[in-house]
C-alpha positions as CSV (number, residue, x, y, z in Angstrom):
1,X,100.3,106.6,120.8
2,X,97.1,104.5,120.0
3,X,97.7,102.5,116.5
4,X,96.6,104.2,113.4
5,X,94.4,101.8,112.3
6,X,93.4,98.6,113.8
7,X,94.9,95.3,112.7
8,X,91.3,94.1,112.6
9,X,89.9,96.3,109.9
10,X,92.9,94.8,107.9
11,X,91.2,91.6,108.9
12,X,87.8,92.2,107.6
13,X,88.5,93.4,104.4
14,X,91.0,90.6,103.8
15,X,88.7,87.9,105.1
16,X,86.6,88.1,101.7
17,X,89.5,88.0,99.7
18,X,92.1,85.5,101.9
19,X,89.8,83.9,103.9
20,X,90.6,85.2,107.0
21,X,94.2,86.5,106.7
22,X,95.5,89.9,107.9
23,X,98.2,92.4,107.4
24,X,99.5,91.0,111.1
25,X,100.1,87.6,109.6
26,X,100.8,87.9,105.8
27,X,104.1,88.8,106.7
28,X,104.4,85.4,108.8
29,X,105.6,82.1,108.4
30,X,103.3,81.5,105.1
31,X,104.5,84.3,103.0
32,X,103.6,87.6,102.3
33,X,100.8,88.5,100.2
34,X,101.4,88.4,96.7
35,X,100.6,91.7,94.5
36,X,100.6,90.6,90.5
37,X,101.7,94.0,89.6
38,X,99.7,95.6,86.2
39,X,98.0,92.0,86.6
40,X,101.5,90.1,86.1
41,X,103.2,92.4,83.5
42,X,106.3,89.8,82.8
43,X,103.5,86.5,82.0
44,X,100.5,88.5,80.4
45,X,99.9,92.1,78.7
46,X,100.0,94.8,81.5
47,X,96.8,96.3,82.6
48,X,94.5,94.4,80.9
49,X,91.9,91.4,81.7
50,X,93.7,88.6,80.0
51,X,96.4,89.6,82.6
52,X,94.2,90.2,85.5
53,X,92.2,86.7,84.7
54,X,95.8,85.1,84.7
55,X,96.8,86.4,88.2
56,X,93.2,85.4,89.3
57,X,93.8,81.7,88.2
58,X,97.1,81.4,89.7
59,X,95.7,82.8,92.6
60,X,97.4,85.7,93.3
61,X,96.2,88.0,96.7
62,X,96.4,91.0,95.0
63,X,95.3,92.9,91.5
64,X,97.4,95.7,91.4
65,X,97.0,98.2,88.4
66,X,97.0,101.9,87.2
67,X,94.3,104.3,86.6
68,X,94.3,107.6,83.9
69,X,91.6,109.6,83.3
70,X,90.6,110.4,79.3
71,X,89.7,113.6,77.8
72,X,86.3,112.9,78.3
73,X,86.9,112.6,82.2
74,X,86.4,108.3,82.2
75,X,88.9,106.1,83.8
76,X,90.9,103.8,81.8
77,X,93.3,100.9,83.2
78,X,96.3,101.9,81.6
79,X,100.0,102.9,83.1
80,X,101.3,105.5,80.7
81,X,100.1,109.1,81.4
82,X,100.9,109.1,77.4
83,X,99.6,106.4,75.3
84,X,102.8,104.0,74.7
85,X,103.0,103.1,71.2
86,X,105.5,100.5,71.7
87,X,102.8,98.3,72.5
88,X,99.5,99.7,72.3
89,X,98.6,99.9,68.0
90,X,95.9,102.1,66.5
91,X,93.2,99.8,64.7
92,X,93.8,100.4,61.0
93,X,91.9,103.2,59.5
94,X,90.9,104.9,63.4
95,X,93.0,107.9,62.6
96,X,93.8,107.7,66.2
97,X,97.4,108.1,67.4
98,X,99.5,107.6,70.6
99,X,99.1,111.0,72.8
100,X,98.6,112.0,76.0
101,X,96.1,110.2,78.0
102,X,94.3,112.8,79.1
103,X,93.8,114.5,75.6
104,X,91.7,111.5,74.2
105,X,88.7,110.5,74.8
106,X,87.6,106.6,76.2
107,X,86.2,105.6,72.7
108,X,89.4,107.0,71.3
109,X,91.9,105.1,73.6
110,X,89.8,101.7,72.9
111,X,91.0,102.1,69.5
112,X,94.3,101.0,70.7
113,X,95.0,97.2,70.5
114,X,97.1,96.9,73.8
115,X,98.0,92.8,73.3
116,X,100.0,92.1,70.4
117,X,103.2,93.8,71.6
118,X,105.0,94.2,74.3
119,X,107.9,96.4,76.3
120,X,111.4,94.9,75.6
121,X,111.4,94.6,79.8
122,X,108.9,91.7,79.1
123,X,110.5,89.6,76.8
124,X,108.7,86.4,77.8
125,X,105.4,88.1,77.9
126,X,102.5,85.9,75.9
127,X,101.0,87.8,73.2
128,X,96.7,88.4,73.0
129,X,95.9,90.6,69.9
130,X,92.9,92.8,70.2
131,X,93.5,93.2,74.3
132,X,91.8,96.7,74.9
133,X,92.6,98.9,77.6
134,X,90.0,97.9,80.3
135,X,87.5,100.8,81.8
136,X,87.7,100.8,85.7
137,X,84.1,100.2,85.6
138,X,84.4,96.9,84.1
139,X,87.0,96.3,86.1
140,X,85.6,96.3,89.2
141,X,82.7,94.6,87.8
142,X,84.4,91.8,86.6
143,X,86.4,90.9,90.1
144,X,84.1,91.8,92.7
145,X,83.2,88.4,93.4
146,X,87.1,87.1,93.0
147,X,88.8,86.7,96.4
148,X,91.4,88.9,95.3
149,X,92.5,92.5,96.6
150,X,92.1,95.6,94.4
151,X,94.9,97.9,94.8
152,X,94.6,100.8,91.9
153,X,97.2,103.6,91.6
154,X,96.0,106.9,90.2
155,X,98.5,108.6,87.5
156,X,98.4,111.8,87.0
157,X,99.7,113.4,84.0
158,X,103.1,114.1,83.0
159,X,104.5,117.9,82.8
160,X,102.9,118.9,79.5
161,X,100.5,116.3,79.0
162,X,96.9,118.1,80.7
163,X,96.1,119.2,83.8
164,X,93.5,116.6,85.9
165,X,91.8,117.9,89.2
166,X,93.8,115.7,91.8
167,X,90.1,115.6,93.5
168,X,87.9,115.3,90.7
169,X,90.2,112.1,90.4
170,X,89.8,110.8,93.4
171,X,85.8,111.5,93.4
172,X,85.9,109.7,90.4
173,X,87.3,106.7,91.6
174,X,85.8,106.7,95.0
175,X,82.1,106.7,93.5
176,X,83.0,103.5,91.4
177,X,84.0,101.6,94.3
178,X,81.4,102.8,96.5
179,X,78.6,101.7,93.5
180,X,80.1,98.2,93.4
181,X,80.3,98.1,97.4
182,X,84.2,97.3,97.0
183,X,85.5,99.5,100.4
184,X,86.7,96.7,102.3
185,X,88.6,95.3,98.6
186,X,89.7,98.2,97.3
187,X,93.3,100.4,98.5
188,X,94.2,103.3,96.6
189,X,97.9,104.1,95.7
190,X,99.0,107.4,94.5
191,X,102.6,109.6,94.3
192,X,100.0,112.2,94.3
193,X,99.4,112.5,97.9
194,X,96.5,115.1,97.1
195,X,94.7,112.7,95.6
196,X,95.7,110.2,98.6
197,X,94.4,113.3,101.4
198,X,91.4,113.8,98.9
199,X,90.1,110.0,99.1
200,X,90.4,109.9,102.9
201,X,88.2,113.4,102.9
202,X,85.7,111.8,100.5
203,X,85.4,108.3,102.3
204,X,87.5,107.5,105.2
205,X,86.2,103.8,104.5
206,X,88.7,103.4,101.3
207,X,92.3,102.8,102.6
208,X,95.2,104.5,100.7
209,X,99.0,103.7,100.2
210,X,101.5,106.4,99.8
211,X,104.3,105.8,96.9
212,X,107.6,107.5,97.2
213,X,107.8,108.1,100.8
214,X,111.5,108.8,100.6
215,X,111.5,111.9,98.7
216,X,109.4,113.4,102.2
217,X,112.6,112.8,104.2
218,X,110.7,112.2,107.1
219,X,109.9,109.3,109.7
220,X,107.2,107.2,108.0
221,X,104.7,107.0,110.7
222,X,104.7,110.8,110.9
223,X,104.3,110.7,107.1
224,X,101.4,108.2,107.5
225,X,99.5,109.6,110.2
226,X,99.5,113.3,108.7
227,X,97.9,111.8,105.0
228,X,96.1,109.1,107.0
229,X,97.5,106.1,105.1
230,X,97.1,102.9,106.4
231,X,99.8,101.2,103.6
232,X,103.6,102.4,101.9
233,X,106.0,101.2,100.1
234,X,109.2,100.9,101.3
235,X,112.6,100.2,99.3
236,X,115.2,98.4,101.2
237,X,117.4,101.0,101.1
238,X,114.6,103.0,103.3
239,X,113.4,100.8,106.5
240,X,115.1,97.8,107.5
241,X,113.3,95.0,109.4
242,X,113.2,96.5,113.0
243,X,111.4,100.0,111.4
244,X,109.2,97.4,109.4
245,X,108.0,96.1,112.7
246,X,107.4,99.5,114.2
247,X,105.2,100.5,111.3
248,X,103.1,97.0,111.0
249,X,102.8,97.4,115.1
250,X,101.7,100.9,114.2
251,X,98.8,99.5,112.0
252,X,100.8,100.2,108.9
253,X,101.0,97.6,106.2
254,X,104.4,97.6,104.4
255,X,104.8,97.2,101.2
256,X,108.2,96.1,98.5
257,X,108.9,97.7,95.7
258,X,108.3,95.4,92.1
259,X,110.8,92.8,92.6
260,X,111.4,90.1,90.2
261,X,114.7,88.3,91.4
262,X,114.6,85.5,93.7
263,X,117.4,87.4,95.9
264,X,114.9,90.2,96.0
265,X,112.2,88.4,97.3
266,X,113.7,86.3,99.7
267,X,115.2,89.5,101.3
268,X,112.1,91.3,101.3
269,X,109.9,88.4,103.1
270,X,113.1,88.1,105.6
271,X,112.6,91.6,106.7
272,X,109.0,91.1,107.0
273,X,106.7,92.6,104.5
274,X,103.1,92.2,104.1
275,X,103.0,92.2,100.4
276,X,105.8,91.5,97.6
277,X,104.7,93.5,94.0
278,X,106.0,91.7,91.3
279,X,105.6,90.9,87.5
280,X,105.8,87.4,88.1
281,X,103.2,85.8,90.5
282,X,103.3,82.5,89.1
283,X,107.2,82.0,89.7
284,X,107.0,84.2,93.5
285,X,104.1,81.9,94.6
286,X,105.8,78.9,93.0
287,X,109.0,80.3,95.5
288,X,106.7,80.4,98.2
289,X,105.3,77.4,98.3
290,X,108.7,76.4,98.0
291,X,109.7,78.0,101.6
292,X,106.8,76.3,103.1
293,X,108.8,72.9,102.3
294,X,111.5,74.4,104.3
295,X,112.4,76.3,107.8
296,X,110.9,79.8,107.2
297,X,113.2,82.9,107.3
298,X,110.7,84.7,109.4
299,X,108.5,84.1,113.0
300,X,105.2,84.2,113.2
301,X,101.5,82.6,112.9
302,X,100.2,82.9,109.3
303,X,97.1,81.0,108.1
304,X,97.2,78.9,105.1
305,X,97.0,80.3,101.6
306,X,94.0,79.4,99.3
């Protein structure tokens, strides 16, 4: 059967962002792509543009972060499908407080002061009081001239906590990237696979990732091909490097899960993934640049990193 989706399409939307690399080659002898995921949760707050900026300096490949939708039907930049009061505080005197996402509206959830704390998983993680949940309007806006990749996940609500139109979602988010242009930048990642089948009904342009392929039970191509995904994430426990290499050959990009752990990331590169998600860029592309210095663990062509 013909590939899926053609390694060159890969190419063109990467060529604005990595000068010139591809799926084919990210995977290669110069390292897989590197995803700072929530912008580089472990270094910076999660979600937010002091964290994106951060993975932007460093030069990370790829801006991965997570979309909600408010009670006013605006999407926020925010991973909780219930506002996390661990670290996100209510400005003194808002009479706001931690709920579901969904059941607040956008000027209520920027009453939140995201910065000054942080989950205990980040113990390292620098402080920035007053960091407000970023809209995904001013998100796009403020990287669409960065080289990086744009890789949003939409998150529905928890059991209990609203009910959002899977494809009102998606319509949502599609029209934002279409207004700023951002096709070729932006991939959409969802556990929701309506909303994943919804964005390819809306704009076949916009490339999607599926999330939890394992709990299908199915061969992954045959997962792919029916939702039209061009991307998935993989644990190691679920493809090991020959199925990889069927899927990449098969115009499939392949994903790790968030890895944080040297180990982790070495064994993910060996078995030849296109893009390692992690809370810490700077110490993976510092690892990296390491290998470089040294016999890779993988074949292949790759062109140099920026």
């Amino acid at each position: 059967m013909a590939p899926m989706f053609s390694m060159g399409m890969w190419g063109a939307a990467l060529a604005g962002a990595l000068l010139a690399a591809t799926p084919a080659s990210a995977g290669g002898a110069d390292g897989p792509l590197v995803v700072a995921h929530r912008g580089g949760a472990a270094l910076m707050p999660e979600n937010t543009f002091p964290a994106f900026d951060h993975a932007v300096r460093l030069g990370a490949d790829v801006l991965e972060f997570d979309l909600g939708l408010s009670a006013d039907d605006k999407l926020i930049v925010t991973h909780d499908s219930s506002v996390n009061g661990t670290f996100c505080t209510a400005d003194p005197g808002s009479g706001v407080m931690p709920a579901p996402v969904h059941s607040l509206t956008l000027a209520q959830l920027q009453r939140f002061d995201c910065g000054a704390k942080h989950r205990a998983l980040y113990p390292n993680q620098r402080a920035v009081p007053g960091t407000r949940m970023p809209t995904f309007d001013r998100l796009l806006a403020r990287y669409k001239n960065s080289k990086a990749l744009l890789f949003g996940e939409i998150k529905m609500p928890d059991a209990g906590e609203g009910d959002v139109d899977p494809l009102l979602f998606a319509r949502l988010v599609e029209a934002e990237v279409r207004r700023y242009r951002l096709e070729d930048r932006f991939i959409l990642q969802s556990a929701d696979w309506r909303t994943i089948d919804a964005m390819h009904a809306l704009n076949p342009r916009i490339r999607t990732c599926l999330l939890y392929v394992w709990r299908a039970k199915g061969d992954p191509l045959d997962i792919a091909r029916q939702h039209h995904a061009t991307c998935m994430l993989l644990r190691m426990q679920d493809a090991d490097a020959a199925e990889v290499a069927r899927l990449r050959a098969a115009g499939v990009m392949v994903v790790s899960e968030v890895i944080d752990d040297p180990k982790d990331w070495e064994a993910y590169r060996a078995r030849g993934d296109d893009a390692l998600f992690t809370n810490d860029p700077a110490g993976l592309m510092k690892a990296l640049d390491s290998d470089r210095e040294r016999p890779s663990l993988s074949s292949g062509m790759s062109p140099p990193r920026h």
